[in-house]
MIFIFI-400641 format. One record per residue (C-alpha): residue in three letters; x negated, y negated, z negated. Coordinates in steps of 0.02 Angstrom, whole numbers, padded with zeros to 5 digits, always signed. Example, Ala and Ser with C-alpha at 12.3 -4.5 7.8 and 13.67 -1.06 7.14 Angstrom:
2
ALA-00615+00225-00390
SER-00684+00053-00357
This chain:
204
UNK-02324-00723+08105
UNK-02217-00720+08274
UNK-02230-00563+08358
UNK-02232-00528+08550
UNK-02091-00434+08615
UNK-02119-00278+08725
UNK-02023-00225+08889
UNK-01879-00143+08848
UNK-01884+00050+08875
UNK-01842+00066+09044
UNK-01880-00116+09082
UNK-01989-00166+09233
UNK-02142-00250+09157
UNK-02153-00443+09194
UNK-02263-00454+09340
UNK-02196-00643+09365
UNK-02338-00733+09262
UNK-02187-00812+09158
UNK-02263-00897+09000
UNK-02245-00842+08843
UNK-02097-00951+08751
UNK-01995-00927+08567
UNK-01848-00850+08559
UNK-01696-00957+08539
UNK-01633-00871+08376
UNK-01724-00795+08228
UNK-01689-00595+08219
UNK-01578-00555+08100
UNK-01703-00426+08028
UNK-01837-00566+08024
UNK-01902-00715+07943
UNK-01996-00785+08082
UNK-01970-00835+08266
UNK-02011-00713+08405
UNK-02111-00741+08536
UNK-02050-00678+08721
UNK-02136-00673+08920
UNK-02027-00645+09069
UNK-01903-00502+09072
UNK-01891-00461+08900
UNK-01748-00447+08776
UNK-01754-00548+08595
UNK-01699-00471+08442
UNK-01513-00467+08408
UNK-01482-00601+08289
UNK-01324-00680+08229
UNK-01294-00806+08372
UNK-01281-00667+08488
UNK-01179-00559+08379
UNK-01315-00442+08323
UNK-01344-00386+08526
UNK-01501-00424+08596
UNK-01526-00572+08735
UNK-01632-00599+08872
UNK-01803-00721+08844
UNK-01788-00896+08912
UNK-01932-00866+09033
UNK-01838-00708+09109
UNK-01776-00685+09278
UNK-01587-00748+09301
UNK-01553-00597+09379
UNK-01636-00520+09211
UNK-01505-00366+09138
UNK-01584-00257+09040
UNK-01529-00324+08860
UNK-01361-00292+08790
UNK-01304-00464+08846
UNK-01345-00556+08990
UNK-01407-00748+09012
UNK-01229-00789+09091
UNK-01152-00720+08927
UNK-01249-00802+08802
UNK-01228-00980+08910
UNK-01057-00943+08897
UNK-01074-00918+08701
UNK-01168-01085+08680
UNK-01040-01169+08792
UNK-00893-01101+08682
UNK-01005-01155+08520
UNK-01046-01320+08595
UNK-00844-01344+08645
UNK-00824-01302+08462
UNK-00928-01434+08418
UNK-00855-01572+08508
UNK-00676-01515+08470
UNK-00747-01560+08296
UNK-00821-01717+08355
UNK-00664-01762+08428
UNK-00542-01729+08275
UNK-00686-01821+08177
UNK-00653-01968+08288
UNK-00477-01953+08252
UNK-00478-01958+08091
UNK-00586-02100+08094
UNK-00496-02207+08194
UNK-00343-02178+08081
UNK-00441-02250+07952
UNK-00512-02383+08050
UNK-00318-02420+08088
UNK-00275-02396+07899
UNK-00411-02520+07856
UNK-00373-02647+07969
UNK-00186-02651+07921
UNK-00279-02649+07742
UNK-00343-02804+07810
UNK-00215-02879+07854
UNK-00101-02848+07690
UNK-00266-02916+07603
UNK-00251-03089+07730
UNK-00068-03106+07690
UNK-00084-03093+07515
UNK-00258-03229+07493
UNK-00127-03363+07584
UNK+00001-03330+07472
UNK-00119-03371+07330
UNK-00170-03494+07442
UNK-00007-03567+07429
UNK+00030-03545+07247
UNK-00136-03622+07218
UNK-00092-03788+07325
UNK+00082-03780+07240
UNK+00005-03776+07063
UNK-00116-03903+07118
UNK+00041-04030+07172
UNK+00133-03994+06976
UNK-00015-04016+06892
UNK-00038-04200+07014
UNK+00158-04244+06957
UNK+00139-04184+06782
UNK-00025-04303+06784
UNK+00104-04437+06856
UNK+00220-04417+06701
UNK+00095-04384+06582
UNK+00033-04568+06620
UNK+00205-04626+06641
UNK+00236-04551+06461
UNK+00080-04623+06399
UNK+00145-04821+06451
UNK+00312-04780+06369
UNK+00213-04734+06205
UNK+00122-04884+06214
UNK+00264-04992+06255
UNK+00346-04920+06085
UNK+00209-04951+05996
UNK+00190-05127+06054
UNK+00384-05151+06012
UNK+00359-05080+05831
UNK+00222-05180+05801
UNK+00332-05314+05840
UNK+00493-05248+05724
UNK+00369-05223+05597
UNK+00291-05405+05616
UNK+00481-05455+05616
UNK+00526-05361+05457
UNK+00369-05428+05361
UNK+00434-05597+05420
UNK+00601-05584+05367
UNK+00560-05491+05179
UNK+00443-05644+05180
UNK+00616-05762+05199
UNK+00735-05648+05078
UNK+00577-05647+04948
UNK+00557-05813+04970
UNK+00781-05847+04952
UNK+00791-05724+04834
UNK+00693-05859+04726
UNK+00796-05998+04733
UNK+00962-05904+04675
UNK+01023-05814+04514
UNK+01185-05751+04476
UNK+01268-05775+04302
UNK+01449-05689+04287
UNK+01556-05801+04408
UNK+01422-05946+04420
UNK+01269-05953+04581
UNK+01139-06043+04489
UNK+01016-06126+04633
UNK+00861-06195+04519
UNK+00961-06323+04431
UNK+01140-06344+04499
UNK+01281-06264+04479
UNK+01434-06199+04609
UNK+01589-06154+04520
UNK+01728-06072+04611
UNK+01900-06159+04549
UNK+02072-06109+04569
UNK+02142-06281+04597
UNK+02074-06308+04774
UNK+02196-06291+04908
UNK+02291-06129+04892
UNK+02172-06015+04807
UNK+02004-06014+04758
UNK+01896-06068+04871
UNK+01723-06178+04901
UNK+01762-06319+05023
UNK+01676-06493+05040
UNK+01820-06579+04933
UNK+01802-06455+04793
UNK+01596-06457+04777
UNK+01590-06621+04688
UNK+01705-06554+04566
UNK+01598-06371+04534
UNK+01439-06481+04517
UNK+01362-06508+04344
C-alpha cells in the first residue's frame, strides 16, 4: 500500500490544508506510489536522480528537499525537449520516406505507361499480323483454286494423250494409224521428207 510521507526533519509541518496527492515518481526503494500533503519531500527515485523532490501540493517557495520544484520543472522540461527532439528527427525520417515513396511512385507511373505502350504496340502487330494472316489465307486459297484447275487440266489432257496414244503404233520406220500406213521415202524432194505430194505414194 502507498504510504504517507512525513515532514522532513527540520521541516515546518503543513499547516496549509494542502490535499493529500501521489507522488510523481515511484521511489526507487519501492514498489508502490507514495502518497504526499503540502511541504513534504518524495522519495528520491530515478527521475530525480536518486535526490528527493518536493510534493505537488507543496508550497512554491517549498526548499527543504534536496531539489527544488524549479529544478525538477527544469528536468521535465529538458526530458520533454528530449522527447520532441526525438519527435522531430522521427518526422524527418519520415518525411524522407514519404519523399522516397513518392519518387517510388512515380518510377512505378513511368514504368505502367511504358507497358502501357508496349501493350498498345503489341496490340497493333498482332492487328497487322491478323491483316496478313488473312491476306495469306486468300493467297492459299487462290493456289488451291489454281491447282485444282492444273489438275482438272492434266486429267484432261492424259485423257487426250490416252485417248492418241490409241490410234498410233510404231513398227521400225513405219507410224501405223489403225489401218494406214505413212512411209517416209527418200525420193521426195531433196531428202526424206512427208509432204502432201509424197503421202499418196507412202499410202497402202
Amino acid at each position: 500500500e502507498a504510504t504517507l510521507l512525513q515532514v522532513p526533519r527540520g521541516c515546518p509541518a503543513n499547516t496549509s490544508g494542502a490535499s493529500t496527492v501521489t507522488c510523481p515518481f515511484v521511489g526507487a526503494e519501492d514498489v508502490q506510489p507514495t502518497y504526499c500533503a503540502g511541504d513534504q519531500c518524495c522519495p528520491p527515485a530515478n527521475e530525480t536522480y536518486g535526490a528527493t523532490y518536493p510534493c505537488p501540493s507543496a508550497a512554491t517557495d517549498f526548499a527543504w528537499c534536496q531539489v527544488t520544484t524549479t529544478w525538477w520543472l527544469y528536468g521535465e522540461a529538458l526530458r520533454l525537449q528530449a522527447q520532441a527532439d526525438a519527435l522531430s528527427a522521427n518526422e524527418t525520417e519520415l518525411n524522407t520516406q514519404v519523399e522516397a515513396l513518392r519518387a517510388s511512385k512515380t518510377e512505378l507511373k513511368d514504368e505502367v505507361d511504358a507497358l502501357s505502350a508496349s501493350v498498345t504496340q503489341l496490340k497493333g502487330e498482332r492487328d497487322l499480323l491478323s491483316v496478313h494472316e488473312a491476306q495469306l489465307k486468300a493467297d492459299v486459297d487462290a493456289l488451291s483454286g489454281n491447282l485444282m484447275q492444273l489438275q482438272a487440266d492434266f486429267e484432261a489432257l492424259n485423257a487426250t494423250a490416252q485417248e492418241f496414244c490409241g490410234l498410233f503404233v510404231k513398227e521400225g520406220d513405219t507410224l501405223v494409224l489403225k489401218d494406214t500406213k505413212l512411209k517416209v521415202e527418200a525420193d521426195c524432194s531433196s531428202g526424206p521428207a512427208i509432204s502432201a505430194e509424197c503421202i499418196p505414194a507412202s499410202v497402202r
